[in-house]
C-alpha positions in Angstrom: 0.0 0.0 0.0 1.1 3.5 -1.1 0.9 6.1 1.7 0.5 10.1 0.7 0.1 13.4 2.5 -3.5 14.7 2.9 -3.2 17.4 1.2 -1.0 20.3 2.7 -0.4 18.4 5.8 2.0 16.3 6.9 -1.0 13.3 7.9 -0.2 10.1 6.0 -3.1 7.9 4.5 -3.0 5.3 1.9 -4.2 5.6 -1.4 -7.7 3.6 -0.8 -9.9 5.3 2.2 -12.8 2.9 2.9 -16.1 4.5 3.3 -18.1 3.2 6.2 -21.5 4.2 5.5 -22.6 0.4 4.8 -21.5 0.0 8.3 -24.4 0.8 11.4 -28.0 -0.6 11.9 -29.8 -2.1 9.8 -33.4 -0.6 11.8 -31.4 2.7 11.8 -31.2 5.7 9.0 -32.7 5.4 5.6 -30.4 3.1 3.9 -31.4 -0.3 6.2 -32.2 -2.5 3.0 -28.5 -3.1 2.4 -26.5 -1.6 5.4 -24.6 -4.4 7.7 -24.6 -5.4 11.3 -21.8 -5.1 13.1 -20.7 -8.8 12.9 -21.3 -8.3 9.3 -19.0 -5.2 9.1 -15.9 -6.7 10.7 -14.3 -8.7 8.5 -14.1 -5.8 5.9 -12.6 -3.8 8.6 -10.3 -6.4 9.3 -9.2 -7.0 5.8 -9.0 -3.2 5.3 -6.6 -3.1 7.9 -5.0 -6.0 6.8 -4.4 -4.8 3.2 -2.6 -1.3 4.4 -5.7 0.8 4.4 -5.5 3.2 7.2 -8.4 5.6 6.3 -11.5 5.0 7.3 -14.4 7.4 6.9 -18.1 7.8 8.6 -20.5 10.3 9.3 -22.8 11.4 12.5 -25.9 10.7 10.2 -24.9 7.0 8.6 -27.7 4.9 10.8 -28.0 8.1 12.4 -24.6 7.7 14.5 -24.9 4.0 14.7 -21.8 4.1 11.9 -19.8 5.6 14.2 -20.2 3.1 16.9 -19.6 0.1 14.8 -16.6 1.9 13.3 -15.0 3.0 17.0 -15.7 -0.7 18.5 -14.5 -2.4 15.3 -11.3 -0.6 14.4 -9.7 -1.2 18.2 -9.0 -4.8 17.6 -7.1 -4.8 14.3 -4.9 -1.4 14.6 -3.5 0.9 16.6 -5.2 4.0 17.5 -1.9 6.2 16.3 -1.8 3.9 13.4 -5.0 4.8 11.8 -6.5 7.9 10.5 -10.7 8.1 11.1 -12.7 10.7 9.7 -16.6 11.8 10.2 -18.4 14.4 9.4 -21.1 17.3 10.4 -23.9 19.0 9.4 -27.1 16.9 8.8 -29.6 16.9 11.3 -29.9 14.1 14.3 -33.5 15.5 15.7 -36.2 17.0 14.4 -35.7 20.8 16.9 -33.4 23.7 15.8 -29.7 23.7 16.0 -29.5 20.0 16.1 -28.2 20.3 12.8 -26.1 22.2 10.7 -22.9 24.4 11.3 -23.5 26.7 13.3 -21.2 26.8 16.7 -23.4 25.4 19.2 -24.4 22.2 16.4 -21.2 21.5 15.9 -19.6 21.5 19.0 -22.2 19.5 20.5 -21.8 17.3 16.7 -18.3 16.6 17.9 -18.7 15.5 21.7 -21.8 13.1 20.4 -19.2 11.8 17.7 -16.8 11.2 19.8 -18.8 9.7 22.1 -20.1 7.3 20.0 -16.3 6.1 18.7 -15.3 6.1 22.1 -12.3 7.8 21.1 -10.6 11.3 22.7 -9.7 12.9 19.0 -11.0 12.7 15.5 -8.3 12.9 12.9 -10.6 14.3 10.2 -13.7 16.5 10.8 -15.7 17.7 7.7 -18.5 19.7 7.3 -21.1 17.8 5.3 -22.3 20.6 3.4 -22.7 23.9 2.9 -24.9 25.8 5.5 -26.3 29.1 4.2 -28.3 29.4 7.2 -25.1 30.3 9.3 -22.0 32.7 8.7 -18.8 30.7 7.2 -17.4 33.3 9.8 -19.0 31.4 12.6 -18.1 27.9 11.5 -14.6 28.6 10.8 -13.8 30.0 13.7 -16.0 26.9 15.9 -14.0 24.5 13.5 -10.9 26.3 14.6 -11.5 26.4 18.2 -12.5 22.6 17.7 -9.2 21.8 16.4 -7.3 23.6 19.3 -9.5 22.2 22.2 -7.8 18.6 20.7 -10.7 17.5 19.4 -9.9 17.2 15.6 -6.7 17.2 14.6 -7.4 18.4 10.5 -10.7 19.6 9.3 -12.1 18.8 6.0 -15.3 20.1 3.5 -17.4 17.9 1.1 -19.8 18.6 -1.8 -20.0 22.5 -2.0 -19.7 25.0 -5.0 -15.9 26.2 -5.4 -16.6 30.1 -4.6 -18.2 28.6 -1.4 -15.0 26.6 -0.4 -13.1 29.1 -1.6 -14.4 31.8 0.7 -14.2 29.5 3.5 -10.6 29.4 2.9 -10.1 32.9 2.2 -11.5 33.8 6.1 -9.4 31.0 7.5 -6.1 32.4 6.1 -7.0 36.2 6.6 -8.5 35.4 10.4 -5.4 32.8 11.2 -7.9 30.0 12.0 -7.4 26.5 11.0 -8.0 25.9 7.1 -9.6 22.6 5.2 -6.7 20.5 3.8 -9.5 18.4 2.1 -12.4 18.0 -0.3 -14.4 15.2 0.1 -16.8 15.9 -3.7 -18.8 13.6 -5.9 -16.4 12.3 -9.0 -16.5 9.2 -11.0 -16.4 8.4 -14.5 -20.8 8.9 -14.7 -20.5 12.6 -13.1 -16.9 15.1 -13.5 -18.7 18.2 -13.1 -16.3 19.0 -10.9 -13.7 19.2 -13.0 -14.7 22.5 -13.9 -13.9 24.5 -11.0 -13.3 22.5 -8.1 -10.5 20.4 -9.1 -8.8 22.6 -10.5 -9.2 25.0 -7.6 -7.8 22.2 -5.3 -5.4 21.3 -7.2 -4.0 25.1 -7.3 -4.3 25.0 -3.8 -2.9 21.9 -2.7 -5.9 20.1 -0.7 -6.8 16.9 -1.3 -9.0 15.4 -3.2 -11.2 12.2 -1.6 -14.2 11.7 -4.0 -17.2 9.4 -3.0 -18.8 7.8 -5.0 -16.0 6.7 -7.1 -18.0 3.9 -8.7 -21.1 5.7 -8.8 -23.2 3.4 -6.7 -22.1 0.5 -7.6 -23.2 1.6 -11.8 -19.3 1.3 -12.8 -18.8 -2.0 -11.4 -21.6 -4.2 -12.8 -22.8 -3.8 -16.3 -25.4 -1.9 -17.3 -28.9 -3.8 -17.0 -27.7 -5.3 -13.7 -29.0 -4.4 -10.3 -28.5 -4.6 -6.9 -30.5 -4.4 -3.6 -28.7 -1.1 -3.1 -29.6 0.2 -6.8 -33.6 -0.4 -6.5 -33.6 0.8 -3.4 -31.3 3.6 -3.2 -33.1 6.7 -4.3 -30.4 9.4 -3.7 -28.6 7.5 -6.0 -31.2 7.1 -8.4 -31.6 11.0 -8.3 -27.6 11.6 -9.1 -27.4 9.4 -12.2 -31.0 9.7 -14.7 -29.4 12.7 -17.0 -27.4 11.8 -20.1 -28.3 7.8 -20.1 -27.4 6.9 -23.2 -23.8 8.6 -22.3 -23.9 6.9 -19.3 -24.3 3.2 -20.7 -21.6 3.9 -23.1 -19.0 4.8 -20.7 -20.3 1.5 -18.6 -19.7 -0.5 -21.4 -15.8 0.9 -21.9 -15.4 -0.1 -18.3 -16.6 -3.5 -19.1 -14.5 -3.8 -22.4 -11.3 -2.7 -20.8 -12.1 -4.9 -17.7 -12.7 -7.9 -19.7 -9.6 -7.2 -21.9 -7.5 -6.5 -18.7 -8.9 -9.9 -17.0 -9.9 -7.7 -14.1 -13.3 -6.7 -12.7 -14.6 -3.4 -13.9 -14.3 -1.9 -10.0 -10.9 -2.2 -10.6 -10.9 -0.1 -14.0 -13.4 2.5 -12.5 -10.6 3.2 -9.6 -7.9 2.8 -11.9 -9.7 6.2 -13.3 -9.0 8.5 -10.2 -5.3 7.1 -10.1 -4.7 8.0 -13.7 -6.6 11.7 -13.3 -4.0 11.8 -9.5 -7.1 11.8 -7.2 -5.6 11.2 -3.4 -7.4 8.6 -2.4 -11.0 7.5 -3.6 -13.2 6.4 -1.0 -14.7 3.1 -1.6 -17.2 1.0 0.0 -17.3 -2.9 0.6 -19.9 -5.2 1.3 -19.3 -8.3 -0.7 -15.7 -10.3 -0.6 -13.7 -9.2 -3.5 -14.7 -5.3 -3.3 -11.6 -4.6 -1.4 -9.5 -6.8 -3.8 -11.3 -5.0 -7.0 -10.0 -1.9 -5.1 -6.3 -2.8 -4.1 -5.5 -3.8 -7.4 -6.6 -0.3 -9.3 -3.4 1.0 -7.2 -1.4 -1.6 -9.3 -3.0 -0.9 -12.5 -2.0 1.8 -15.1 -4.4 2.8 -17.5 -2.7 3.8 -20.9 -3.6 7.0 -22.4 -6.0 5.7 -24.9 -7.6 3.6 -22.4 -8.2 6.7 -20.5 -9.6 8.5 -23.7 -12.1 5.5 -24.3 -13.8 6.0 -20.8 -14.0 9.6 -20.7 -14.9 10.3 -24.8 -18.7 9.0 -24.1 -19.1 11.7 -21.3 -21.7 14.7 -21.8 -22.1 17.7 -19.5 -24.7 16.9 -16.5 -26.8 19.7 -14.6 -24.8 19.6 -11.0 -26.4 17.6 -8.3 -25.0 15.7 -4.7 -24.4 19.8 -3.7 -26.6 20.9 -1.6 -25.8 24.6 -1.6 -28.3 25.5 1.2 -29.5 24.3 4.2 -32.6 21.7 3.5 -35.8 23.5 5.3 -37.1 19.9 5.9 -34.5 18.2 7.1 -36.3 14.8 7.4 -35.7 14.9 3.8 -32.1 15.3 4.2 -31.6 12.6 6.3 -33.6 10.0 4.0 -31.9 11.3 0.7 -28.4 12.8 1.4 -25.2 10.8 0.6 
């Protein structure tokens, strides 16, 4: 396993972070048609660990905090607390009552102590802000981020889906107020949806933070071919919601992944990844519920895609309307909770 620095900092994680949203309750959140029990969870965790990963990544709202439990009692039996680098994230609500959501400072510092509470650990190496909040000063959360990071809470703070102006002001007051600044952007890339190629990436990459994508497989649509399904995929209406433009697009870049996979005597996981290593993405997060998703994964770190293989996957690709960026606070936030990534 390859191990990097997160973006401007010196935190080493390997190349492959794995995402543990599938990891919680099944009677918890939204997603309990294909999320896995705790005893289901740990031997992905264990061959994770196993493998050389050393990032693992959660949120406060992935079987509404029941993600972070399984991740904090899990993690403790294969690795080292100093050896690993967990990350979990802020902003979606946990009750239906004001300021139990969001990132304003009193959500978020009480976000934190419930987070940590629940992966009965004293410090989280990476906190990120779910989303943009419009209903709260970037002023405000800066500063509680900030304050966050020097009460030894958080060590590095990251953002996730959010326009670039938006993380780019959030930045800006950071550096001119001396306050801790993101060294991380956790956006929606893949082969189905590069939107953010536009203006993000390229803003990251001027910048130096590092760039963790989910979704790097778009649900599960990059590794399987194109009439296939899933429990995930028929029930998984976010999902559904982020990939219906451009079809015909769509099932012509799945069937390059296919072609190359089958050509390559590899599975088409394995292609997908291969993607974000050729276009130098830090490290995709990936998710794992069946045996060989971790293998698919590990060996895109090995594989080099040539420049016209490259070419094949991404000549298919038409421009999409932007979606997975919520660029304001959801005024029902029961919706946000069933629907959000």
């Amino acid at each position: 396993m390859e191990y990097v620095n997160l973006g401007p900092s010196g935190l080493k994680i390997s190349r492959l972070c794995l995402g543990c949203m599938s990891y919680g309750d099944t009677s918890k959140g939204w997603h309990g048609d294909w999320v896995l029990s705790e005893d289901e969870s740990r031997p992905f965790i264990r061959e994770a660990i196993e493998a050389g990963i050393n990032f693992f990544d959660t949120a406060n709202m992935y079987s509404m905090g029941a993600s972070e439990e399984v991740v904090g009692r899990l993690l403790p039996e294969f690795a080292r607390r100093d050896e690993i680098v967990v990350a979990t994230k802020a902003f979606l609500p946990w009750r239906q009552a004001p300021n139990t959501g969001g990132l304003s400072r009193k959500s978020l510092f009480k976000a934190i102590d419930d987070s940590l509470t629940r992966l009965d650990m004293d410090y989280v190496d990476l906190y990120q802000v779910h989303r943009w909040d419009e209903t709260t000063p970037i002023a405000e959360t800066m500063e509680a981020l900030h304050d966050i990071v020097k009460a030894g809470k958080v060590r590095y703070i990251g953002a996730s889906s959010m326009t670039a102006w938006q993380f780019a002001k959030a930045q800006e007051i950071a550096r001119s107020r001396n306050w801790t600044p993101f060294i991380s952007m956790q956006n929606h890339v893949n082969l189905l949806y590069r939107e953010e190629e536009r203006e993000m990436i390229p803003l990251c990459r001027d910048q130096g933070v590092g760039i963790i994508p989910w979704s790097p497989l778009a649900r599960g649509r990059l590794a399987r071919a194109w009439n296939e399904t899933t429990v995930r995929s028929e029930t998984d209406g976010f999902g559904q919601m982020l990939y219906r433009q451009n079809l015909e697009a769509d099932r012509a870049i799945v069937d390059a992944v296919g072609e190359i996979a089958d050509k390559r005597g590899v599975p088409r996981a394995t292609i997908a990844l291969a993607w974000h290593f050729a276009r130098d993405t830090t490290a995709p997060i990936i998710g794992a519920t069946k045996t060989d998703h971790i293998s698919a994964a590990l060996a895109a770190t090995q594989l080099e895609l040539s420049d016209e293989e490259v070419n094949r996957l991404e000549a298919p690709y038409r421009a999409k309307d932007p979606v997975g960026v919520a660029s304001t606070a959801p005024r029902d936030w029961s919706l946000s909770v069933r629907t959000a990534e």
